[in-house]
C-alpha positions in Angstrom: -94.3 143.8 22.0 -90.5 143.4 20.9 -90.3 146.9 21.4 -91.3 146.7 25.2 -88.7 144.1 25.7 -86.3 146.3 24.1 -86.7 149.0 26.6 -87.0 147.1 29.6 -83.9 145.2 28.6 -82.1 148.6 27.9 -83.0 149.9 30.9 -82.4 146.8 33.0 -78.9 146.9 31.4 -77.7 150.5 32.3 -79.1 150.3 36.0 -77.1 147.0 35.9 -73.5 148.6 34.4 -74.0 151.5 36.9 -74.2 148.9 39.8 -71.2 147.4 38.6 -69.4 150.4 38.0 -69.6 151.4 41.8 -68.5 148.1 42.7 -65.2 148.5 40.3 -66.8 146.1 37.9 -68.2 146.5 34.3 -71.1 144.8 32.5 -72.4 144.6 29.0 -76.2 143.5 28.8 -77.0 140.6 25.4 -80.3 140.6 24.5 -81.4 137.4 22.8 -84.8 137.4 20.8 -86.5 134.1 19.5 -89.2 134.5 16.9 -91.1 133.0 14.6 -92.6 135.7 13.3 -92.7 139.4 12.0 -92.3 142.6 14.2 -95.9 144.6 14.8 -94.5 148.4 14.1 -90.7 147.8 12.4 -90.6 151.6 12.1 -91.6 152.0 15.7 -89.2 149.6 16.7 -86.3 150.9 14.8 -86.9 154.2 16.6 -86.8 152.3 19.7 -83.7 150.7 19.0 -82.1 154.1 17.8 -83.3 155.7 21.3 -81.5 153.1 23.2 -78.6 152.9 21.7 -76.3 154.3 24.3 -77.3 151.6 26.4 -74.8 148.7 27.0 -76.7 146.0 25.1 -76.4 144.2 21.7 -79.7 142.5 20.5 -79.3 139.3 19.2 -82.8 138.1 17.1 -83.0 134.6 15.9 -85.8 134.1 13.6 -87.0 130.3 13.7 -89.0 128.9 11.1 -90.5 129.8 7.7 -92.2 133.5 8.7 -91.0 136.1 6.3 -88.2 137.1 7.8 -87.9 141.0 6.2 -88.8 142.9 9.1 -86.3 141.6 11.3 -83.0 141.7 8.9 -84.4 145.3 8.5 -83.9 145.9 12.3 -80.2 144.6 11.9 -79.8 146.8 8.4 -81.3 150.1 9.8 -79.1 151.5 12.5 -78.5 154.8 12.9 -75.5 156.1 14.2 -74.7 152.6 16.3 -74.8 149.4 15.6 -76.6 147.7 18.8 -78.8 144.8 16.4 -78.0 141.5 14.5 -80.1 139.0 12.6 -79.9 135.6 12.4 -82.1 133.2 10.6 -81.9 129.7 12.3 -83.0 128.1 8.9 -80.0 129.2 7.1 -77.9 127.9 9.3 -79.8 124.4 10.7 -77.8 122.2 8.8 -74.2 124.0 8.8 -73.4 122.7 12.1 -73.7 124.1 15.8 -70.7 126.5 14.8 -71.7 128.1 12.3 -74.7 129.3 14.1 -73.0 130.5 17.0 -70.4 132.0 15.0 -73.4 133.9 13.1 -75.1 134.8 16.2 -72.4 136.2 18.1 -70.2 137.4 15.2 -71.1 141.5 16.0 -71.2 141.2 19.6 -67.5 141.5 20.4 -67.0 144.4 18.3 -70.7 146.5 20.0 -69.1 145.5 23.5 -65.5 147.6 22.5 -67.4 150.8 20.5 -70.2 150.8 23.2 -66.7 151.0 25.4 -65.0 153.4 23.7 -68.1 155.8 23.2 -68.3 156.0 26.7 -64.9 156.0 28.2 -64.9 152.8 30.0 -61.5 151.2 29.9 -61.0 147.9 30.8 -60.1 146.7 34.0 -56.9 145.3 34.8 -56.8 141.2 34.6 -57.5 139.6 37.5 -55.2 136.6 38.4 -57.3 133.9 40.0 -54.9 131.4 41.9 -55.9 127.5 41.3 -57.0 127.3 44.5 -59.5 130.1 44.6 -61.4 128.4 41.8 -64.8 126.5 43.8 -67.0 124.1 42.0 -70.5 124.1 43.1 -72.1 120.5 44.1 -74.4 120.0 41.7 -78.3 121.1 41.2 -80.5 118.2 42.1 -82.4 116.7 39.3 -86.0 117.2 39.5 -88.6 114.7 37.7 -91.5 116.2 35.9 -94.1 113.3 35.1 -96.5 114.7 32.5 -99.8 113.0 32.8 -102.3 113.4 29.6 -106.0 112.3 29.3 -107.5 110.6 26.7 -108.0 113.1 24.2 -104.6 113.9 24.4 -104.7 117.0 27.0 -102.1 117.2 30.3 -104.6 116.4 33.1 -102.0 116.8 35.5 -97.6 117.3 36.5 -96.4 115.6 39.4 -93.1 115.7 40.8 -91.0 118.3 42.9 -93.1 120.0 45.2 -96.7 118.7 44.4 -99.0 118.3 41.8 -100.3 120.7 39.2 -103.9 120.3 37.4 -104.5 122.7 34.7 -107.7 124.3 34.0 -109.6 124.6 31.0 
């Protein structure tokens, strides 16, 4: 399964560089994984990563909860030639402060983003100067309320609000 999302994201992220690219833009592709548990094929996976590398993506996997976490910081270990994967295990970091997680999350990301760059010959574009007045806020997005409606055995019989009502089945 991770593997699928791998590719798809890979793919998703060249087609979207080469869009920008004709436009005079660039555009680097994070991948963020949530788990809680172990990868199917870790092999099959680290091939897939390895095949994919070239692509303009770093994948960011965040392992939540008490799964053995093995396969996954064997993903961010096992690189071949690039270094596209990182590791994170939320548990570690739970109670260190919002910082410390993102700063473990995102510490690899900056330096995939310049040597997927450099491997490829992108150089970066010149700054663009953005004039106070240019900036635009957006009014914002209305609010909508979800009222959760649960029987008495505990199941949602029904969720009203926004445009209707929805009844699961069973």
């Amino acid at each position: 399964m991770i593997t699928e999302v791998v590719q798809v994201a890979a793919s998703r992220a060249l087609r979207s560089q080469g869009e920008a690219m004709a436009d005079g833009k660039q555009k680097y592709t994070v991948l963020l994984i949530l788990t809680d548990g172990a990868v199917a094929d870790v092999q099959a996976t680290a091939r897939c990563i390895d095949a994919i590398d070239a692509a303009p993506l770093s994948i960011v996997i965040v392992g939540i909860g008490e799964a053995d976490f093995s396969d996954m910081q064997f993903l961010d270990d096992h690189s071949g030639d690039i270094d596209i994967a990182q590791f994170v295990e939320f548990n570690k970091h739970k109670n260190s402060g919002n910082d410390n997680l993102a700063s473990a999350t995102l510490r690899e990301i900056p330096r995939q983003l310049e040597n997927c760059f450099v491997r490829n010959q992108i150089m970066p574009n010149p700054p663009i100067q953005v004039e106070e007045e240019e900036i635009v806020v957006s009014p914002e997005e209305e609010e909508i309320d979800l009222t959760i409606d649960f029987g008495d055995e505990g199941n949602p019989v029904g969720v009203s609000g926004g445009e209707g009502v929805f009844v699961p089945s069973y």
